[in-house]
PADOVO-126274 format. One record per residue: x, y, z of N, C-alpha, C in turn; residue in one letter. Coordinates in steps of 0.2 Angstrom, whole numbers, plus 5000, padded with zeros to 4 digits. Layout:
XYZXYZXYZA/...
***
This chain:
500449945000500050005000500450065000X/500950065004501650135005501750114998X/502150064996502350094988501950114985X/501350104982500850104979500650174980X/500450204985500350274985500950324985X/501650284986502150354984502150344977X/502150284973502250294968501850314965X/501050324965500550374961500450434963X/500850444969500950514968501350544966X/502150514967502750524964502750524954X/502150494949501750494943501650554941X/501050584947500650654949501050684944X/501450694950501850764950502250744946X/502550714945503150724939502750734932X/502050704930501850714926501750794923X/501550804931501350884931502050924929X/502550904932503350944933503350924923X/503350904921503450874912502950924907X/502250924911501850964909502151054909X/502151054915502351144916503151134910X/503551104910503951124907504051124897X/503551104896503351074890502851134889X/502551164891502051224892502651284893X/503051264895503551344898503751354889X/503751304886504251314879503751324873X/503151334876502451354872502451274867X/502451224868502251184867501551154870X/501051144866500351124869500151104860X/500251044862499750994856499350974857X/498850934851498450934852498450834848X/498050794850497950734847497950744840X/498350714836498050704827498550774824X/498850814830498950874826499650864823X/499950894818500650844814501050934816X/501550944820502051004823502451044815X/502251104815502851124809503451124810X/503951084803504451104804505151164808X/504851224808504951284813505051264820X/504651234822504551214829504951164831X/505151134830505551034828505951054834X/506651104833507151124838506551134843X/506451194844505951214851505651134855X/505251104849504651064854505251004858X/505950984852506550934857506450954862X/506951014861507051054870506651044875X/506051074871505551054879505450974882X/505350944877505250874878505950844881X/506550874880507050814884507150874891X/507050954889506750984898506450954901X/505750944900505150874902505550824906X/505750794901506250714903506650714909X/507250774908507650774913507250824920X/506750854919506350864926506150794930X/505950744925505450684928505950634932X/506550664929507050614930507550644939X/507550704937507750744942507250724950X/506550744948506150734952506250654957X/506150604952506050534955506750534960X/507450544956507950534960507950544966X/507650604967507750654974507350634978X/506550604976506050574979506250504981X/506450494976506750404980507250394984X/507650454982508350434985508250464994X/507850494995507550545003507150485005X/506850455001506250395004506750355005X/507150315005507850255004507950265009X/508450345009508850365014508550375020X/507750395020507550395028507450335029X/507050295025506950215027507550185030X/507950195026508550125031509350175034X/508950225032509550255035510350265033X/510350245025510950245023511150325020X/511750355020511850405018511850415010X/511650475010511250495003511850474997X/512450484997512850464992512950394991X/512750334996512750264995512250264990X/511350304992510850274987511150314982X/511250364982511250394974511850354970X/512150324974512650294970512550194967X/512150184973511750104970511450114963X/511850084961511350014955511250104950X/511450154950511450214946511550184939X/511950144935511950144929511150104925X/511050074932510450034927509950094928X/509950124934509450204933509550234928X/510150264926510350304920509950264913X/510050184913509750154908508950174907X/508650164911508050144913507750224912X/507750274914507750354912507850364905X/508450344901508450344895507950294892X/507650224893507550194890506550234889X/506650254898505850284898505750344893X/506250394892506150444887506250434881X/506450394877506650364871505950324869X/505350284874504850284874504450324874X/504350374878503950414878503950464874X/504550474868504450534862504150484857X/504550414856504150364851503350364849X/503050364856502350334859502050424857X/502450474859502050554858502150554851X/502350544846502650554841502150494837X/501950444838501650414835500850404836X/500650434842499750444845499850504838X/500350564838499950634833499950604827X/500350534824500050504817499350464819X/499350424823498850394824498750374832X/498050384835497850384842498050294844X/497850284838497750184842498350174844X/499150194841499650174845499450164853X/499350194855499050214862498650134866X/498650104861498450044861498949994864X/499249994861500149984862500649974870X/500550034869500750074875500950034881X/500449994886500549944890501049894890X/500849864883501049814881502049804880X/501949864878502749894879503049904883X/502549934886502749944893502849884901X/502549844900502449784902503349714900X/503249744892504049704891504549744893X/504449794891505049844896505249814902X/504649814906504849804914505149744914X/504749694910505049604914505749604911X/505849644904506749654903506949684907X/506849754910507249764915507249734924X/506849694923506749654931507149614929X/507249554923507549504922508249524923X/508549594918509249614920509349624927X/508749674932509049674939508949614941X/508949574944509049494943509449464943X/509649464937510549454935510849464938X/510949544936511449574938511549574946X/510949564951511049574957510949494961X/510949434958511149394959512049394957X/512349414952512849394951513349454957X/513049504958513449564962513249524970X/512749464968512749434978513349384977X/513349364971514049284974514549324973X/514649364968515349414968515549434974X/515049454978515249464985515249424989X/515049374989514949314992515649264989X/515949274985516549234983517249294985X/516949364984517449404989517449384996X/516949394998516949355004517149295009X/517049235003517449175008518149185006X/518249225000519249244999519449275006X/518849285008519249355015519149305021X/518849245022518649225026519249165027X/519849165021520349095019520949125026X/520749165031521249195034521349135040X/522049135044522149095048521849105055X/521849185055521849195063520949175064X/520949175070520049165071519749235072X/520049275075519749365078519749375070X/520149375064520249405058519549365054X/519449305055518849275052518149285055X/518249285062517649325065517349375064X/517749435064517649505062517549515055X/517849465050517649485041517049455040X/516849405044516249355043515849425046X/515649445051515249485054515049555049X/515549585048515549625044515449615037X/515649565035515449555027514649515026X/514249485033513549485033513049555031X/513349595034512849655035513149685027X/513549685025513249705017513149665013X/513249595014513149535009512249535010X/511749545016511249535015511049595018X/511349675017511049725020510649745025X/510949695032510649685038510749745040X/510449775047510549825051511149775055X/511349735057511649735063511549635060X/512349625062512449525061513049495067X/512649455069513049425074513649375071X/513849365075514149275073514449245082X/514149185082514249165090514549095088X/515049095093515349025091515348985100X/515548935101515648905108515248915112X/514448915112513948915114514048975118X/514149035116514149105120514649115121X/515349075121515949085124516249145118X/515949175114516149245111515649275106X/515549325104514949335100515649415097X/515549395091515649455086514949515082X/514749565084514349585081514649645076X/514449695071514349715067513749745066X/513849825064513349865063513449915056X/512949935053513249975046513150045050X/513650075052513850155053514050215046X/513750245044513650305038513950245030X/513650195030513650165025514250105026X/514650085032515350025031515050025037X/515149945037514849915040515549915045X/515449895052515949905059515749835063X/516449815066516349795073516249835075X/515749815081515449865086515449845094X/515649745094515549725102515849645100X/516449615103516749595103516749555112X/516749515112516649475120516049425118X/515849415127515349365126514949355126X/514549335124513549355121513349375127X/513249335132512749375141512949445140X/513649465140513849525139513649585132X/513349555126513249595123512649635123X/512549705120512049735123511649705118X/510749745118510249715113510249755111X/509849735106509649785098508849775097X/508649825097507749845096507749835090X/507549775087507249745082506549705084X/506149705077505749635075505849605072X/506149585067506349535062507149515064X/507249455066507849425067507949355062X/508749345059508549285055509049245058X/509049185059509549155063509849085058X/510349055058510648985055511248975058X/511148905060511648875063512248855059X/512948865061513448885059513848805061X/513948745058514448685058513948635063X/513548645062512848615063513148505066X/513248505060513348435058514148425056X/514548475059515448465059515448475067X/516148425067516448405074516848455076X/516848525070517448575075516848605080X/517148695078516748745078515848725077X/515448745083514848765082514848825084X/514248875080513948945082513348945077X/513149005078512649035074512849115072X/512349125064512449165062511649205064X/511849275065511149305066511149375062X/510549385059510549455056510049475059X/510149535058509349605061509449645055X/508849605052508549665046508349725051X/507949775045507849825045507349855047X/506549835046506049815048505449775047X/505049775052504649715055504549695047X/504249705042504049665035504749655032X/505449645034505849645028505949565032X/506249525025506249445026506949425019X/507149395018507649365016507249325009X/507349365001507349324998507549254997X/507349204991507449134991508049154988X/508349194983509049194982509549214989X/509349254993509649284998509749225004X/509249145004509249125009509849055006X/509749055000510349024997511049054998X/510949124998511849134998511949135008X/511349145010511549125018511849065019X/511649005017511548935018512548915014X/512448955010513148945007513849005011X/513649055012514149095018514049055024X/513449025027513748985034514148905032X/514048895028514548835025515348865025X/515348895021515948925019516348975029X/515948975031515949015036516248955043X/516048895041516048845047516748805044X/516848805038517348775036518148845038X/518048885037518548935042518848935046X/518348935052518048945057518748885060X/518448805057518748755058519448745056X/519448775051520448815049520548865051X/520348895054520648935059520748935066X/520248895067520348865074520948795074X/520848765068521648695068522148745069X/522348815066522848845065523148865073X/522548895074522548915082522848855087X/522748815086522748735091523648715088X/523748745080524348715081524948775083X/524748845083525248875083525248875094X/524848855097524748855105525148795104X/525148715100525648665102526348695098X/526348755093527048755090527648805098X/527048835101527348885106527648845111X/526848785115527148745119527848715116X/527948675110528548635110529048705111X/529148755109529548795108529848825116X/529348805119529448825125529848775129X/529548705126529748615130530448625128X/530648655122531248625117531948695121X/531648735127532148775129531848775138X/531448745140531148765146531248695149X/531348695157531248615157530548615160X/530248575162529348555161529148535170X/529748515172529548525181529748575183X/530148595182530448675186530348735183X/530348755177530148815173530948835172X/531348815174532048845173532248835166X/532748865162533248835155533348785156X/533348755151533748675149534148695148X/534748645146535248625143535448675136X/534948655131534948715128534848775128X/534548805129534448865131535148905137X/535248855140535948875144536448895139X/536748835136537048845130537148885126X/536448925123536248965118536349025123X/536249045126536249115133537149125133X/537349065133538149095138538649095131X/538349055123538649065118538549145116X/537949185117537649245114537949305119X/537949285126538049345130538849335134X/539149285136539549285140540249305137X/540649335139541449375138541749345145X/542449345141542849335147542949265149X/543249225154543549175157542749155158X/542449095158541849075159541849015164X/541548995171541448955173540848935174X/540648845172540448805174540448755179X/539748765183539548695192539348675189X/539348605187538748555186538548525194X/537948525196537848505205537448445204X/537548395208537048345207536848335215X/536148315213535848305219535748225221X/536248205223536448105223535948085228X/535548095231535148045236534148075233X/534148095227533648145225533148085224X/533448045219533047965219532847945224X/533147925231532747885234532247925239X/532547995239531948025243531348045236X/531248025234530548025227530547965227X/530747895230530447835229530047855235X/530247885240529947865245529347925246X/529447955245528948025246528448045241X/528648015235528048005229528248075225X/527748045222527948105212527648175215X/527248205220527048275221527548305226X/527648255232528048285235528848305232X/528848255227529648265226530048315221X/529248325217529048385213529348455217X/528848445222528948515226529448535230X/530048455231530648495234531148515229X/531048475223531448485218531348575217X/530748575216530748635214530948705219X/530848685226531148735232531948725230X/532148675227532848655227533148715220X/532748725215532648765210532648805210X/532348855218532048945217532548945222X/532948915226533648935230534148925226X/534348885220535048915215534848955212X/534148975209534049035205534149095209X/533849105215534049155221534749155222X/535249095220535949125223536049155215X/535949145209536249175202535849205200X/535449275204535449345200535649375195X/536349365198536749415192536849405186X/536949465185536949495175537249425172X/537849425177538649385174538549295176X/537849295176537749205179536949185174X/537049105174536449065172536349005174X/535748995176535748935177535348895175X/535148825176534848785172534848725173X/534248685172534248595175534548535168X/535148525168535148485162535148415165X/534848395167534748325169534348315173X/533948235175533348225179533748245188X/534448235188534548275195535248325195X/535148345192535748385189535548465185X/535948515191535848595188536448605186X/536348665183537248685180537148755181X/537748805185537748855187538348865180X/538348935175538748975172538849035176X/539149055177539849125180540249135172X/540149195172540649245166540749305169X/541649315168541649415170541749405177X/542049355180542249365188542849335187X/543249365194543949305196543649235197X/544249205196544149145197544049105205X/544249155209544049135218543249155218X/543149225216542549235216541949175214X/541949155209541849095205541649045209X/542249015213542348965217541848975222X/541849045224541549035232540849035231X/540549075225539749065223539848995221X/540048945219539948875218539748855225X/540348865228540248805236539348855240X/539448925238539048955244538148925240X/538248905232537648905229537348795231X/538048775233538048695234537848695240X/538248745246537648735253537148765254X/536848795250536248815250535748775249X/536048735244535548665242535448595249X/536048635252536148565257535848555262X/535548645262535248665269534748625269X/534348615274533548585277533048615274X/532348575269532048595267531548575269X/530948605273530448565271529748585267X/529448505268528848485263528448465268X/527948485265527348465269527548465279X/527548395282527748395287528548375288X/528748375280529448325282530048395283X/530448385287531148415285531848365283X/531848395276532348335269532848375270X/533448345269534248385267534448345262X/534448375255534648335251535748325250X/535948285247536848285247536748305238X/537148355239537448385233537848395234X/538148385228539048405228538948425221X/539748465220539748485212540348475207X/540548495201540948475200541248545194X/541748585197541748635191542348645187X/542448685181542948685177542748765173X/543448785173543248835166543648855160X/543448895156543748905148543448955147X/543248965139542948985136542248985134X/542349055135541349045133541148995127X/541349015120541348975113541248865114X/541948865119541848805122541148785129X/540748805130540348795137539948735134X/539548705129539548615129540148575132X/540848595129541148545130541548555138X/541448625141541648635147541048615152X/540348595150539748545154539848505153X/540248475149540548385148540848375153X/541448425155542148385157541748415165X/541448475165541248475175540848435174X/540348385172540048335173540548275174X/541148265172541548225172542148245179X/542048275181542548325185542048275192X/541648305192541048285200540948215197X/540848165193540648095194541648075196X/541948095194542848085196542748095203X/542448165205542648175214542248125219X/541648115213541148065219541248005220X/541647955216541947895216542447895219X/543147925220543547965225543347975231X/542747995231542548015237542948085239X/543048125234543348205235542348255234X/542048235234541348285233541248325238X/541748355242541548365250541048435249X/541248475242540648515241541048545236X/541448575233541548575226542148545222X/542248515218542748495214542948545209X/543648565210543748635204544248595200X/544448605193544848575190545048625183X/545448665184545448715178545648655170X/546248625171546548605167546048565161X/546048525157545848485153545748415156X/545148385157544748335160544848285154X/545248225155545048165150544548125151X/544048095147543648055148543947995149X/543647955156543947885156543447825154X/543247785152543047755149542647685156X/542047655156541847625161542247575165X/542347535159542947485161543547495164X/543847565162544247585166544047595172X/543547625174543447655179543247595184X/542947545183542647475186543347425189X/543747425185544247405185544747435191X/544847495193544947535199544247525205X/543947505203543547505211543547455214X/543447445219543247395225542747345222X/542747275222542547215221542047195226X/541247195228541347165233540947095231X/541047025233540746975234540246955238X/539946925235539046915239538946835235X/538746795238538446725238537646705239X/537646635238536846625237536646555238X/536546505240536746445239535946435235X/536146375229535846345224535346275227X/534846255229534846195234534446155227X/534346065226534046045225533346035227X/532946035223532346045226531845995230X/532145925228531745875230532345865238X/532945855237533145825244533345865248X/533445965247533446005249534146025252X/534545985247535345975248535546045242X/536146075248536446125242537046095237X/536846115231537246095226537746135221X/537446205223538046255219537846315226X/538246375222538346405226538646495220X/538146515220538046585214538246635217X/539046655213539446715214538946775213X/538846845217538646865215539046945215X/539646975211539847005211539647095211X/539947135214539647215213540147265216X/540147305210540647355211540447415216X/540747425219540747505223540947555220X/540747585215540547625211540947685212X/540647695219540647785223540547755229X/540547805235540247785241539647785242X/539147785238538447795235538247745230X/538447715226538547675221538747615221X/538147565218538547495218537947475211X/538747435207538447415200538447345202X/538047295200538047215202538447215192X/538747155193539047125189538947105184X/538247135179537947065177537947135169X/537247065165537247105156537247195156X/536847205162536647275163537247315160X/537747325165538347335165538847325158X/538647275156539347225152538747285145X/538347275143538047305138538447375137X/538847405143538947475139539647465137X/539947415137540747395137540747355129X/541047405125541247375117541747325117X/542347345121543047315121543147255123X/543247215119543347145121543947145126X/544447175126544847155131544847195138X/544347245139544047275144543647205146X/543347185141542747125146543047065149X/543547075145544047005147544447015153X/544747085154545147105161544647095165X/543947125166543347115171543147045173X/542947025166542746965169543246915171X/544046945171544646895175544446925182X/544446975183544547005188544046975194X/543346975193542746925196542946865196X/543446825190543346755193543746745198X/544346795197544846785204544546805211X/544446855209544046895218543246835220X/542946805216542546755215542846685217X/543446655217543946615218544046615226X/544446675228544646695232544046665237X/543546735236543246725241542746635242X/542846595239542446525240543146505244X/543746515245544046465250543846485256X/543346545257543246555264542446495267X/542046465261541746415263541646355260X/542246365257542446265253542546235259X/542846215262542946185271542246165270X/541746225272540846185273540546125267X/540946155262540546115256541146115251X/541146055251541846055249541746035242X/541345995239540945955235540445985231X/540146075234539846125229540346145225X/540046145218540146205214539846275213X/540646305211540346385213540046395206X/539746455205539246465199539546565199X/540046565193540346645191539946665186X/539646715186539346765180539946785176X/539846795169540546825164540046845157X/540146875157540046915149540046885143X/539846865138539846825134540646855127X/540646905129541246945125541646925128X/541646905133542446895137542846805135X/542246785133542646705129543146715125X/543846715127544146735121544946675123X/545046665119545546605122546146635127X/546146705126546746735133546446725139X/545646735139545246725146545446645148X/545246585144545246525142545846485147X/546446545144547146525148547246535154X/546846615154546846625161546546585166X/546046585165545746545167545946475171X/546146455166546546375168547246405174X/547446465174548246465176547646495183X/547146505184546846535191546646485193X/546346445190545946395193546746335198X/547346315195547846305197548146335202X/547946425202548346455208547746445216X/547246415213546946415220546746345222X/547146315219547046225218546346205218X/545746245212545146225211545146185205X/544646135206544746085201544246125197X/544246105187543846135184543146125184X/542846065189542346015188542146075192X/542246085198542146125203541846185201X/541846215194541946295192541246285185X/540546345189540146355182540246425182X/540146435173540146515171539446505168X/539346555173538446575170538546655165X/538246615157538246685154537446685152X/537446755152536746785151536646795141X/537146795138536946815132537346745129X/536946705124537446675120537946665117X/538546645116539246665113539046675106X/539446715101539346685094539846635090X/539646635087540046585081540946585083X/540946645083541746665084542046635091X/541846615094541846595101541646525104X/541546485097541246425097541946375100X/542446405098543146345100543346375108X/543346425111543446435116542946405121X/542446405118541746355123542246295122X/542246265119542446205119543146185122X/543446245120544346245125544146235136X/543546295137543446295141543246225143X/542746195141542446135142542946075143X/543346055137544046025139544246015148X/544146075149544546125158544246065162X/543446025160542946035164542746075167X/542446125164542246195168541346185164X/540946195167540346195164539846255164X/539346265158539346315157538446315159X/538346375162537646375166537246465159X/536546435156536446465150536046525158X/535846565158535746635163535046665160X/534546665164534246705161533846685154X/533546635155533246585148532446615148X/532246635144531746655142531646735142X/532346775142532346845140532246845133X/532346925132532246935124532846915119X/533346905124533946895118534246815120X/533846795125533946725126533346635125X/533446645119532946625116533046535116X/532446505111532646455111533246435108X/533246515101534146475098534946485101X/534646495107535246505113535446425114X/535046375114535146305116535646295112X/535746295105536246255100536946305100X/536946365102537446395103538146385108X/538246345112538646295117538346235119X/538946195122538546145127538446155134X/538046175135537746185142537646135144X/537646145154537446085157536946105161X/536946175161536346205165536046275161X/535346265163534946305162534546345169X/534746405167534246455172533446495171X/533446495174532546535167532546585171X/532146645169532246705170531846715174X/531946745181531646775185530946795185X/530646825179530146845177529546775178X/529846705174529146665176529346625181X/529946615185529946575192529546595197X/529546665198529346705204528846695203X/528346665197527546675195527446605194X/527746555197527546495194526846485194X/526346495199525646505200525446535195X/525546555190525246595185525246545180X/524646545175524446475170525146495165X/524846555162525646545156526246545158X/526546575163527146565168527346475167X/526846445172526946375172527046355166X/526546365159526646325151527346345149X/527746405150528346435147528746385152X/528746375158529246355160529246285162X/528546245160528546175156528846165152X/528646215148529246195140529946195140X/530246255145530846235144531346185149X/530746175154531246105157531246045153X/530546035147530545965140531045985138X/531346045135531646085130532446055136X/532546065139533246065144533145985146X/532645955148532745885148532945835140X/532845845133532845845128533745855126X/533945895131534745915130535045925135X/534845835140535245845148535445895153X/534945955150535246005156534646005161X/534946025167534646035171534446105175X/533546115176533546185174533346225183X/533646265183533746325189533146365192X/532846355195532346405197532646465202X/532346525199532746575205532046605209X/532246645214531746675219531246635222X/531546585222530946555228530446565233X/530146595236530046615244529746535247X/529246515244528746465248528846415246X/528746355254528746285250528246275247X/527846325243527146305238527446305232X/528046375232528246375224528746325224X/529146295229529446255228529346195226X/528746155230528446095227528046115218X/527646155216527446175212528146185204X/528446215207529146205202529346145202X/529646115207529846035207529345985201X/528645995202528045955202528445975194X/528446035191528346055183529046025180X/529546015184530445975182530846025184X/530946075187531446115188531846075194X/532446055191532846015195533246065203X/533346125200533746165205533346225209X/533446255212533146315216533746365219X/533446425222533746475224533246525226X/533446555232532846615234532846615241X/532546655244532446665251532146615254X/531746545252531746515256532346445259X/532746455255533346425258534046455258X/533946525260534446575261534546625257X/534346685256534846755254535446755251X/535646815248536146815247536546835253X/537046815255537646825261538246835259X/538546855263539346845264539546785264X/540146785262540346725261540446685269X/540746715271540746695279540146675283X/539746715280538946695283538646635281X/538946625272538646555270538946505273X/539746505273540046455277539646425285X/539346485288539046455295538346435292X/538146455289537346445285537346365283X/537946345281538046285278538046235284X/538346245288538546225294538046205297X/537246255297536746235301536246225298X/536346205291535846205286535746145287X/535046095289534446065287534146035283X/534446025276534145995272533245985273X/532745995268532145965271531845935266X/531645855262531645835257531045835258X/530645835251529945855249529745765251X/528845775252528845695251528745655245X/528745575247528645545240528245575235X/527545605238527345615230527445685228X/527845725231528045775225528845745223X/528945745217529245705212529345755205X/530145755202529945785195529445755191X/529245755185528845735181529445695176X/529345625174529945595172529645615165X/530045675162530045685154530545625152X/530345655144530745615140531445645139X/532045605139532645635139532945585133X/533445635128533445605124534445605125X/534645535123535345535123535745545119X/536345615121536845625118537445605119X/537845605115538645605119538845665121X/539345645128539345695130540045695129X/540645755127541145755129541645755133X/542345695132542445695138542745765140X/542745765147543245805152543845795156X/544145845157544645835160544945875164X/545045875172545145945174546045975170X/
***
């Protein structure tokens, strides 16, 4: 009805403003009348004065009606969609000289008239159409180009903002994380604005009646929100072309949203790592790195490095647990960061119990005494919770050059594991000169030896039958390595394994004359390295077993790893000696079934893992099989960790001819087994528990000799 009446009146008067001006140029025709020549110039004039008043008039009427309706400034409407107006004014006055020019030959044109006028419009609707479908994806394809951005604030805000001109909203939300943020947009003097950024509870409202709402990643697993527009007013709605380019901008809008949200999740884990790969993750202090990279870029001058360890840090975190132990660490933490303020120092955790204090730009007394005074500060008393801990740290320092500070935390790490084995850690080790690395072997081979025993009992008459060296290094005053694969793994040097493993059978020799007297008749059982078979060991062997007038029958080498090929005649040299060979640890990973054809074994041990479990069904089926497997190749197999006569009857029942464990003695001193023996009890199971008589298949065996 509004269009309707502006527009018959907005006819009115323009027809009238046409008339008065067509009259000012004394033109006044009449139907049928043919104009003279004379007049031809004159009547144009008036007639296109006419034209351009009608034309003038609607502009000004339309473009004031536009502008107060929605509000936009008058140079946006006068400048919309102007060329199809320019057309369209032309085309109406180009009609209307035709149509006036053809009524004065004949009235019936007039007939015509609608008709024309009728195709006119549907052509010019059918162009605006087009062209304002094609001007909506054009902007709509400008739009999801604006939308291909990384950040999420930047796609939030273009999405917001390119709603309110893409469908000429008053005002377009965008809400993502069910309220957890709301973007809105408003068109202020024609360009559309953020206007409120935070969280939807918090945004203000907007005095509307017409709202259009569409859910935004509806049926995707990232990103949900909605898009919301506020038209203009109560009668304005969303054409069907208009609700198509919705339905495709919130597509286009959810797939963003979801790449700039992955973007955002990967630049927070690029930061995190960035942070992990220089920061350490329990304490907040430098790493290793980052220490490095600091003392390479800033330090001048004489530079020294403390590497400090905190040696008893382990057992107080076995005992006190993963929080509490976090928490002394970390007191342990803000007290050497509190002694190393200064300009000229850094500090840093490069290890699970290990800081490293840098100094540049000071004497070298000065240096030393911030070491000691930063090592008793760690020493002092701390408490946690209800506890009061004192951890032992010592340290170990060296210096050089800044350029050098990697290999200058090599050698103070090397400086303090030196003092602590020494037993010099009394609180800082200083060492200017050049540190050699000494190599494990080396270092094992200088330390104290000490011997420990086990006795081996049969399991049916409960008579001891061997008796298991069990050798370990005293490391440090704090340290002790036991003798076994663990150890032997970090040692390449065949003649490093070969001094070691002589070294254990001598100090292992030694110590069994202290309880050969009780059991004169056991043999001892020595652990040795499978790289230490080498025919020098071989001889040696033979010239120790001679210096202690032990007979070869007397002597098993328990190896944990099978020899190779190369080492095949040395087993056999051995064997010769009658020295027998006990296979260690049968059913690990690298002690497999094809460990059996690898030497002649006379004994089999099985690994700790399913002895302890014998009550366990697969436990039992594994260690079935390998006493068929050991009975099949006369060897007799070893059970270790015993505690109960359940597990011992129970192993016995399944063919384990041998045992060991706590319930028929601990491991001891040698002096202790000697009396252990003394007042040991034998206690034989009854008639019916009994091996299982497997099948045993016969080989020849060769001869021996001591």
């Amino acid at each position: 009805m509004y269009k309707a009446v502006h527009n018959t009146s907005m006819d009115i008067i323009a027809a009238a403003l046409a008339a008065s001006a067509m009259y000012a140029f004394g033109i006044r025709p009449a139907v049928g009348e043919a104009a003279p020549d004379p007049m031809l110039p004159r009547y144009l004039a008036g007639f296109l004065l006419a034209a351009i008043a009608v034309l003038l008039f609607e502009e000004l009427v339309t473009t004031a009606a536009v502008t107060l309706a929605t509000g936009r400034p008058v140079m946006v409407v006068l400048r919309y969609l102007w060329r199809t107006r320019l057309a369209v004014a032309v085309a109406e006055t180009i009609t209307a000289g035709l149509f006036t020019e053809a009524t004065r030959l004949d009235r019936r044109t007039l007939i015509a008239l609608p008709a024309v006028m009728f195709v006119l419009h549907l052509v010019l609707t059918y162009r605006l159409r087009v062209g304002e479908e094609r001007r909506t994806w054009e902007r709509l394809a400008a739009l999801s180009d604006a939308l291909s951005a990384r950040d999420l604030d930047v796609v939030l805000r273009t999405a917001a903002a390119g709603a309110v001109d893409l469908f000429g909203a008053r005002s377009a939300d965008i809400e993502i994380a069910d309220g957890q943020r709301l973007v809105r947009a408003s068109q202020q003097a024609g360009v559309a604005r953020v206007v409120y950024d935070g969280l939807a509870t918090n945004a203000p409202s907007i005095a509307t009646t017409r709202t259009v709402r569409h859910e935004v990643g509806g049926d995707a697993t990232g990103l949900h929100g909605a898009v919301r527009l506020y038209l203009r007013g109560p009668r304005d709605e969303l054409s069907a072309r208009e609700q198509v380019a919705l339905r495709a901008f919130a597509a286009t809008l959810s797939t963003s949203l979801d790449i700039a949200h992955a973007y955002g999740l990967l630049a927070v884990d690029a930061h995190r790592h960035e942070v992990a790969a220089t920061t350490d993750e329990d304490t907040s202090m430098p790493n290793r790195a980052a220490l490095l990279s600091r003392v390479t870029e800033v330090a001048v001058g004489p530079c020294y490095v403390v590497v400090i360890r905190l040696e008893n840090f382990h057992f107080l975190a076995d005992v006190l647990g993963r929080d509490r132990a976090l928490a002394l660490l970390n007191r342990l933490a803000a007290r050497l960061c509190h002694v190393s303020q200064a300009a000229t120092s850094a500090v840093a955790r490069v290890g699970d119990v290990t800081f490293a204090l840098v100094m540049w730009g000071v004497e070298a007394d000065t240096a030393y005494q911030s070491a000691c005074w930063a090592v008793a500060t760690l020493r002092r008393e701390v408490k946690v919770d209800q506890s009061r801990l004192t951890v032992r740290a010592s340290a170990g320092m060296t210096a050089g050059a800044p350029e050098d500070a990697a290999d200058l935390l090599d050698a103070a790490e090397r400086v303090l594991s030196r003092a602590i084995r020494r037993g010099q850690d009394r609180l800082v080790a200083f060492q200017t000169g050049p540190v050699r690395e000494s190599s494990l072997a080396h270092e094992l081979s200088r330390a104290r030896l000490s011997i420990s025993v086990e006795p081996v009992v049969n399991l049916i008459s409960g008579r001891i039958t061997l008796v298991q060296s069990t050798p370990r290094w005293l490391h440090s005053r704090h340290d002790v390595l036991a003798a076994d694969e663990y150890v032997y793994q970090l040692i390449d040097d065949p003649d490093s394994l070969e001094r070691l493993a002589r070294q254990v059978l001598t100090r292992s020799l030694a110590a069994a004359a202290t309880w050969r007297d009780a059991l004169p008749e056991v043999a001892l059982v020595v652990p040795v390295p499978a790289g230490a078979l080498t025919s020098t060991f071989a001889e040696a062997m033979r010239d120790v077993l001679r210096e202690h007038s032990v007979a070869g029958t007397s002597l098993v080498l328990a190896i944990s790893q099978p020899p190779g090929p190369k080492t095949r005649k040395v087993v056999e040299q051995i064997a010769q000696y009658g020295v027998r060979l006990l296979l260690d640890n049968y059913g690990y990973s690298r002690v497999g079934i094809d460990s059996l054809d690898a030497a002649a074994w006379s004994l089999l041990r099985l690994n700790p893992t399913y002895a302890l479990e014998a009550g366990w069904n697969p436990a039992r089926s594994v260690v079935h099989a390998a006493v068929d497997l050991a009975s099949d190749l006369d060897l007799s197999v070893i059970a270790a960790g015993i505690t109960s006569e359940d597990e011992r009857r129970e192993l016995s029942t399944i063919g384990c001819a041998l045992g060991s464990g706590p319930l028929f003695g601990s491991e001891m001193f040698p002096s202790q087994l000697r009396s252990h023996a003394r007042l040991w009890q034998p206690t034989a199971l009854d008639a019916g528990a009994r091996a299982l008589p497997l099948h045993r298949a016969s080989r020849p065996v060769a001869p021996r000799r001591a």
